[in-house]
N, C-alpha and C positions, 0 to 999 in steps of 0.2 A: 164877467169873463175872468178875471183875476182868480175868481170864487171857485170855478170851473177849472181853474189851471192849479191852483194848491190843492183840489181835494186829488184833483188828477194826478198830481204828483204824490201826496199822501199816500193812495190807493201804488203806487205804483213804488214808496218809498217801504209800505209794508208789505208788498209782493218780494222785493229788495232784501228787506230785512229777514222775509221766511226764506228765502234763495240762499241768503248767506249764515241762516241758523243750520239750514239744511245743510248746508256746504262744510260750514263747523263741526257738527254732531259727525258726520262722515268722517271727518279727515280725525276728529279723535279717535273713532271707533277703528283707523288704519291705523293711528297710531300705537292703541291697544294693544292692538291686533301684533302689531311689527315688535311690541315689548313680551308679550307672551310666546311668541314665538321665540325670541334671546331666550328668554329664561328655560323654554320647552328647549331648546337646542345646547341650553348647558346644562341642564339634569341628564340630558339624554346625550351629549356630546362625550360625557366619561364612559358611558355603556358603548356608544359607538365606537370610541378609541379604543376601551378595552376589546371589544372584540373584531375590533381592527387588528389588535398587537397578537391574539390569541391565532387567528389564522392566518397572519403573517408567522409564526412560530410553527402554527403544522406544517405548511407552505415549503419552509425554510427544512425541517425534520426529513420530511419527505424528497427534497433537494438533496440534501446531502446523503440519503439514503443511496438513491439513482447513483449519483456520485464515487461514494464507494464503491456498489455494483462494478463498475463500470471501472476502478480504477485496481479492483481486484481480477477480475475477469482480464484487465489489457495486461497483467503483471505477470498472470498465468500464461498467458499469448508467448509475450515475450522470457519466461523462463522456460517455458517449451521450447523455442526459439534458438535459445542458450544452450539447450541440451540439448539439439538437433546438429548445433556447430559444435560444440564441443564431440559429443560423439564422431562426427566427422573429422575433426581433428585427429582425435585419437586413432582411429583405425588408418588412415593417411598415413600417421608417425610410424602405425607398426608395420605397416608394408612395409615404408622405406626402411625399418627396422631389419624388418626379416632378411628385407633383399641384402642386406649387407653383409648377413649372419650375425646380427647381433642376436644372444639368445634373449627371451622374456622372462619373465619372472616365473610365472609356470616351469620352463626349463631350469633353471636357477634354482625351484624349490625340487624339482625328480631329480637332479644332481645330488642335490645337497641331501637329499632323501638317500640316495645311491652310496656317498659315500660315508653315510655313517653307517648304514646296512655291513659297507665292507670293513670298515674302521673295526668294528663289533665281531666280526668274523678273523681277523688281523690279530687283533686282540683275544679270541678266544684259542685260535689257534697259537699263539703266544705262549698262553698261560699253560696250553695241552704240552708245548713241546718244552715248558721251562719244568714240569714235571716230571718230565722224561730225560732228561739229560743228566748227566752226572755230574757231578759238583769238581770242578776244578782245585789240581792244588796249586798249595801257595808259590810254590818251584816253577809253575809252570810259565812257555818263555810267553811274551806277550805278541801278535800276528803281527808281524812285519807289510804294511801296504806299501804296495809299488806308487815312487813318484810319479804323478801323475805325464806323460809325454808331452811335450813341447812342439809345436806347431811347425809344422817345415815352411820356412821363412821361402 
């Protein structure tokens, strides 16, 4: 019986022993396994990163593209905007302008236009009539102007 109980156990200490060979050779082959894959994921973790960092840069290019767009486009909005007040402003000012009589610059420059027109005719006829007159002698008396009158108090 003894005889019968140690082979039984023998029999059952080498069923044991291939359970736990089997169990070893496995857990190394995971182990392998789990080191190959480190070293696969750091040769390959630089390519990942790099083209990680390469389309976060187009990503980012293409952001600030939109961006621009967009902060040219609202700049235009609002300089229209500006010139829509300002124009309004302007034509407001010159009503209440006008209404006053005050002249514009337009008037300002037909005047100023005007009076040299006449200035030039002033002067032309000046020089016609300084041609025409006869030259004064030295004896002669100088024109006596009336005091100007004094205001009745």
């Amino acid at each position: 019986m003894v005889k019968k109980l140690v082979v039984k156990k023998l029999k059952s200490v080498g069923k044991d022993s291939q359970l736990s060979a089997t169990i070893r050779e496995s857990a190394q082959q995971i182990w392998l396994a789990g080191l190959g894959a480190f070293a696969k994921a750091q040769q390959e973790g630089n390519k990942v990163f790099d083209a990680l960092v390469r389309q976060g840069e187009s990503i980012q290019h293409s952001t600030r593209k939109v961006a621009e767009d967009k902060v040219t486009e609202m700049a235009a909005k609002a300089t229209g905007t500006w010139d829509k007040l300002e124009q309004v402003f302007e034509n407001r000012v010159a009503r209440s302008l006008h209404s006053l009589g005050v002249p514009t610059r337009d008037d300002v420059a037909v005047l100023a236009k005007r009076v040299a027109e006449l200035k030039a005719t002033v002067d032309k006829l000046h020089a016609g009539a300084a041609k025409t007159a006869k030259p004064k002698s030295a004896a002669a008396k100088p024109v006596r102007r009336a005091a100007p009158r004094k205001a009745a108090a």
